[in-house]
C-alpha positions as CSV (number, residue, x, y, z in Angstrom):
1,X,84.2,109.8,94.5
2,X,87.4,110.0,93.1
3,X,88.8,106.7,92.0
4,X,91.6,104.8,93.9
5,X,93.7,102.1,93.2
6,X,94.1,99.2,95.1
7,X,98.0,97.4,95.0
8,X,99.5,95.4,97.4
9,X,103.6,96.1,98.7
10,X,105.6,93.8,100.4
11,X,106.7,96.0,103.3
12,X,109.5,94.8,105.9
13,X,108.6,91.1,105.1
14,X,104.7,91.8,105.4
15,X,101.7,92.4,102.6
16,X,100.1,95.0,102.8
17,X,97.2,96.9,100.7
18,X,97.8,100.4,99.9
19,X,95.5,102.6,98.3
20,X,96.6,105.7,96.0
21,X,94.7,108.5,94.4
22,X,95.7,111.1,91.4
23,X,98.9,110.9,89.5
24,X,102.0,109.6,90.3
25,X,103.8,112.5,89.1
26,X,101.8,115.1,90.9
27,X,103.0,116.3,94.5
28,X,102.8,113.2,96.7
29,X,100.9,112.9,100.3
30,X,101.5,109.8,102.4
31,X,98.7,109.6,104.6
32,X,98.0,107.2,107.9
33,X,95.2,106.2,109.4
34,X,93.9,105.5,113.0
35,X,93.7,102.1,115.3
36,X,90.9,100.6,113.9
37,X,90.6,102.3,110.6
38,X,91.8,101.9,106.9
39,X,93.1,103.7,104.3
40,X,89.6,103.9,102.7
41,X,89.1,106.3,105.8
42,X,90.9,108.9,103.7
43,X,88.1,108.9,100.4
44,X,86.3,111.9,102.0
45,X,89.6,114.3,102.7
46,X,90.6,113.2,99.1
47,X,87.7,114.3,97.4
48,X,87.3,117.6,98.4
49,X,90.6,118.7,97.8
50,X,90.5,121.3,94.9
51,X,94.3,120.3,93.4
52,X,95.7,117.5,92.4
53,X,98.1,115.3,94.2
54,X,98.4,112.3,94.3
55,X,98.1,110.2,98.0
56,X,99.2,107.0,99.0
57,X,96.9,105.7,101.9
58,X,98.5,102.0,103.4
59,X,96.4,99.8,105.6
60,X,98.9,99.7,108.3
61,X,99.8,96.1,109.5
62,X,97.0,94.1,111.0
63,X,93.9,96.4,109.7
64,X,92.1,96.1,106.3
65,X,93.7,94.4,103.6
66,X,96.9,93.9,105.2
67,X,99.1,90.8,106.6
68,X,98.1,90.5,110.4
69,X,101.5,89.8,113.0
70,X,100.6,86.7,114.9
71,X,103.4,88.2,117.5
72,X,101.1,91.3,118.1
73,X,101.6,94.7,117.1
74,X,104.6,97.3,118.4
75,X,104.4,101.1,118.1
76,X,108.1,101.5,116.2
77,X,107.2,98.6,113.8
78,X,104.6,100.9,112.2
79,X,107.5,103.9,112.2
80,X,109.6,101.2,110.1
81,X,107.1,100.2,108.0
82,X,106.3,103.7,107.0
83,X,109.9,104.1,106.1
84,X,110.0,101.3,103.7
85,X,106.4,102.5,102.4
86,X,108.3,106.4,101.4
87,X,111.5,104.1,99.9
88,X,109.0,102.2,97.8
89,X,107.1,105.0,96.3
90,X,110.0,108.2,96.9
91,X,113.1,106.6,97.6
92,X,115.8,109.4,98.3
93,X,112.9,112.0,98.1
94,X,111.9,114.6,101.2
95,X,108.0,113.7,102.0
96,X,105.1,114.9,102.7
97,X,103.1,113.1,105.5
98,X,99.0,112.9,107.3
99,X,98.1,110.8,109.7
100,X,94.9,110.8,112.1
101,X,95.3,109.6,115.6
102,X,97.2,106.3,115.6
103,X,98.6,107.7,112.4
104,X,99.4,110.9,113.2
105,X,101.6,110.2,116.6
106,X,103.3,107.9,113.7
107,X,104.0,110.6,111.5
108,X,105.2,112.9,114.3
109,X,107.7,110.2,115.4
110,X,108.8,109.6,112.1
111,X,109.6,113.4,111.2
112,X,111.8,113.6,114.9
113,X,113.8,110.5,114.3
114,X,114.0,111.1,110.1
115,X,114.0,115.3,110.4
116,X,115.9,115.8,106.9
117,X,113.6,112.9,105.4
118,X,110.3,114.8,105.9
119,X,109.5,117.7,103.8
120,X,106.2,118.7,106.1
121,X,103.8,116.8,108.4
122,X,100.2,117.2,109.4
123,X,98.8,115.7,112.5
124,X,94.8,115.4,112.7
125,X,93.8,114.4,116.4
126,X,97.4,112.3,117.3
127,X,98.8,114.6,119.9
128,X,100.3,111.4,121.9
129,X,98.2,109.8,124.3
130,X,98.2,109.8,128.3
131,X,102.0,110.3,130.1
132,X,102.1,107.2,132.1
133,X,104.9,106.4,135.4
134,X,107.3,104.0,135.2
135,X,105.5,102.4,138.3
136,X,103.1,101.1,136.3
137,X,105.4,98.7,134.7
138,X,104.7,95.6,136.3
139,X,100.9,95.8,136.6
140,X,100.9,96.6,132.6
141,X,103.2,93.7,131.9
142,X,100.8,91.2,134.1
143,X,97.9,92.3,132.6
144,X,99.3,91.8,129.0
145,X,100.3,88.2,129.7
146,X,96.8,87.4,131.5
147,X,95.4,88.7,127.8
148,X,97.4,86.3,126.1
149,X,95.9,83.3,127.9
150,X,92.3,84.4,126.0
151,X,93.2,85.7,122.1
152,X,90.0,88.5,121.9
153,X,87.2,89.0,119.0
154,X,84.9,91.0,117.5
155,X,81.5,91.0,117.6
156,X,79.6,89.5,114.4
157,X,76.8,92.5,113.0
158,X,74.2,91.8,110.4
159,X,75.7,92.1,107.6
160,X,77.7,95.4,106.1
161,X,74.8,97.7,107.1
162,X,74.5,96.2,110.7
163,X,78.4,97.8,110.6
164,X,77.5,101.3,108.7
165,X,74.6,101.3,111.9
166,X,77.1,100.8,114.6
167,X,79.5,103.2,112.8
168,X,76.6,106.1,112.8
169,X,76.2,105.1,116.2
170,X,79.7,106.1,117.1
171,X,79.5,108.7,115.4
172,X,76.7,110.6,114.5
173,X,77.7,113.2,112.2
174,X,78.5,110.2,109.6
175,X,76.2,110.3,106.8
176,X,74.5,106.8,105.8
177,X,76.2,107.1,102.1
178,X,79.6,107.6,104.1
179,X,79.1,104.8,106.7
180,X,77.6,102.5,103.9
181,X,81.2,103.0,102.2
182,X,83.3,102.7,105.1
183,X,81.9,99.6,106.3
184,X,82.3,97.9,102.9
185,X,86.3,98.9,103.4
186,X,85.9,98.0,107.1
187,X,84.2,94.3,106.9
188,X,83.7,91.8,105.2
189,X,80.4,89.2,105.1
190,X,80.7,86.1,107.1
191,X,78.0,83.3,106.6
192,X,76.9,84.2,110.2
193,X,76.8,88.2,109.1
194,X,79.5,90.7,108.5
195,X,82.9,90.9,110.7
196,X,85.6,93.9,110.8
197,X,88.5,92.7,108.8
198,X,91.1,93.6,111.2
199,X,92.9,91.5,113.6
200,X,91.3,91.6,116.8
201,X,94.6,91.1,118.8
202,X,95.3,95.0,118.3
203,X,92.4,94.7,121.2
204,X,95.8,93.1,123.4
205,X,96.8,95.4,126.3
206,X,100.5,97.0,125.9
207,X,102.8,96.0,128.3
208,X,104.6,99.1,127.6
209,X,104.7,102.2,129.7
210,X,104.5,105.4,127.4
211,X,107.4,107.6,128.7
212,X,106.4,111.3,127.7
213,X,109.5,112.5,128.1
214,X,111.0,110.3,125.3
215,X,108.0,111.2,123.0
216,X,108.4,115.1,123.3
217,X,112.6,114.3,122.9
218,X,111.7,113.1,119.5
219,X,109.3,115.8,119.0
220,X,112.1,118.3,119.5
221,X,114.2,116.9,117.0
222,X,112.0,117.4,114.2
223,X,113.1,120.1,111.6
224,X,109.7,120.2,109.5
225,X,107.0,122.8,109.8
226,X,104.1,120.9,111.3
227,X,100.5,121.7,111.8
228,X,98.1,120.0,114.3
229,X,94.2,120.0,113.4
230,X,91.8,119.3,116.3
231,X,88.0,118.8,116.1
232,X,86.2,121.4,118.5
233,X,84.3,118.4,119.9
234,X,87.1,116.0,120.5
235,X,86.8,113.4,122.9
236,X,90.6,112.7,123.5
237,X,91.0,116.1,125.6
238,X,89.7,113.9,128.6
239,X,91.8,111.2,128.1
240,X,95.0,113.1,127.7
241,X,94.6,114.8,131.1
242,X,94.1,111.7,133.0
243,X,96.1,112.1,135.7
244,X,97.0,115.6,135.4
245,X,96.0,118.8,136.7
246,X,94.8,120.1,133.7
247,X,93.7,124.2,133.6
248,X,91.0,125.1,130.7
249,X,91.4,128.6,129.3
250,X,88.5,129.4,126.4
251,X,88.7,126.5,123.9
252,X,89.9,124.0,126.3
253,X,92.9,123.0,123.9
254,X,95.8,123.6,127.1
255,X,97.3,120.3,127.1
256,X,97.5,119.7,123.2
257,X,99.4,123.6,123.1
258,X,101.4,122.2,126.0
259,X,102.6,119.2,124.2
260,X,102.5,122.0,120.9
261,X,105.1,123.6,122.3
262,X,107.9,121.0,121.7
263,X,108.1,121.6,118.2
264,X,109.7,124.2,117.1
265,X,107.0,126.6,115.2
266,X,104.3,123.6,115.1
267,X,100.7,125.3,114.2
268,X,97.4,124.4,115.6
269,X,94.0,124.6,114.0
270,X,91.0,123.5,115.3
271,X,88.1,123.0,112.5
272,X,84.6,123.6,114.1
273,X,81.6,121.4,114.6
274,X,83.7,118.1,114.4
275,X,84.6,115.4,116.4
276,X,87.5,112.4,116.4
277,X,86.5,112.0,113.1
278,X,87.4,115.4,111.7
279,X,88.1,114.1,108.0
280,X,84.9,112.3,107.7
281,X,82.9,115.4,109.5
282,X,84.3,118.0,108.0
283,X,85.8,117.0,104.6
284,X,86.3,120.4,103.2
285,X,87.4,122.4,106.0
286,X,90.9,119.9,107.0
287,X,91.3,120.0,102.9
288,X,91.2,123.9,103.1
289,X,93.8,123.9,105.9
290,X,96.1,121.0,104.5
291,X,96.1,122.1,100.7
292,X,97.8,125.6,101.1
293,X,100.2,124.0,103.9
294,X,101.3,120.9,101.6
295,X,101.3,123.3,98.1
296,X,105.1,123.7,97.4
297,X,106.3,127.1,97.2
């Protein structure tokens, strides 16, 4: 594995742990990770990239090593925090930015509402999530306050391999070596087992209607060529067409090109025999897509 360094960075008021790889001076990549993940998650992608760069990989508010909100946790406070992360380590500089899921609709927002801040952006599996009506509102703003009445938890596993077993279990393309290593990044032991380390109120319902309209508004706006990587065996296809009358041609892949086609000469690849998980899966083959796309001319 390549060696990272751990460093913590008062962000917007709030400590939080960032990892980095490589040299400073070579061409950085600011990388995000998904709900539930860390930037740890990123080891893998790192690895098998044949150049060097150098990455900066936070664990975004609430997950890891990083300050938890006892407030709860809002979509645009992880957009600002991202822009006082690229200040910190390239202030006045055009970017370069990754992120997976959670991460990557972050990135995506960021490069619509910051266009001439963002050099290029790569998206793995964070297409947006499902278009919801404004009718919804009040049911989604009682349920959130009925959560508040009972804070949730996680479950305690036996020990850190009681963790790498549930994280095969999720996934079971995950090698042992890899889960072994993300659940060390993941938990931490208790003296009743092993716990994840991130706050359990990002469980919390939103109370916030996702407007699809406003999302693909910002997606318009954004002036950097952007590629989209998909895992041929994704399970977010499903949840994006809820509620719509979704048409599969060959691959399936209709919505995400639908949502594609908002941004102005966005890409899409889809890297075979991978799920959710792409950059643990398939390591190599998101490297050989993002290396050549990030290189600068």
């Amino acid at each position: 594995m390549k060696p990272a360094h751990s460093t913590f960075v008062e962000l917007r008021g709030m400590r939080h742990h960032v990892l980095t790889w490589g040299d400073p001076s070579a061409p950085t990549i600011f990388m995000l990770h998904g709900w539930m993940d860390v930037g740890a998650s990123f080891q893998f992608l790192v690895d098998a990239f044949t150049r060097d760069w150098h990455v900066v990989a936070p664990d975004l508010r609430g997950f890891g090593g990083s300050q938890w909100q006892p407030q709860g946790y809002w979509f645009y406070d992880y957009i600002a925090d991202l822009e006082a992360l690229v200040d910190h380590y390239a202030p006045g500089e055009s970017v370069d930015l990754l992120g997976h899921s959670l991460g990557g609709n972050i990135v995506m927002q960021y490069a619509g509402v910051r266009p001439t801040r963002v050099r290029r952006v790569v998206s793995l599996e964070g297409f947006g999530i499902p278009a919801e009506s404004s009718d919804l509102a009040p049911t989604k703003v009682a349920k959130w306050l009925d959560a508040l009445h009972t804070m949730p938890e996680f479950q305690t596993y036996t020990g850190l391999p009681g963790v790498a077993d549930r994280l095969q279990k999720n996934n079971s393309r995950l090698k042992r070596e890899q889960a072994e290593f993300l659940a060390s990044h993941w938990a931490e032991t208790t003296s009743d087992g092993a716990r994840l380390t991130s706050d359990p109120r990002h469980k919390l319902p939103f109370p916030i209607v996702y407007r699809m309209d406003e999302v693909t508004a910002i997606w318009r706006n954004i002036q950097a060529p952007t590629l989209w990587v998909a895992a041929a065996q994704t399970t977010i296809l499903r949840w994006l067409e809820r509620g719509t009358q979704a048409r599969h041609h060959a691959d399936g892949f209709d919505i995400v090109r639908q949502r594609m086609a908002n941004i102005k000469g966005a890409r899409l690849e889809i890297v075979a025999d991978a799920g959710h998980m792409l950059h643990h899966d398939q390591p190599a083959a998101v490297a050989r897509l993002i290396e050549p796309f990030f290189t600068p001319a």
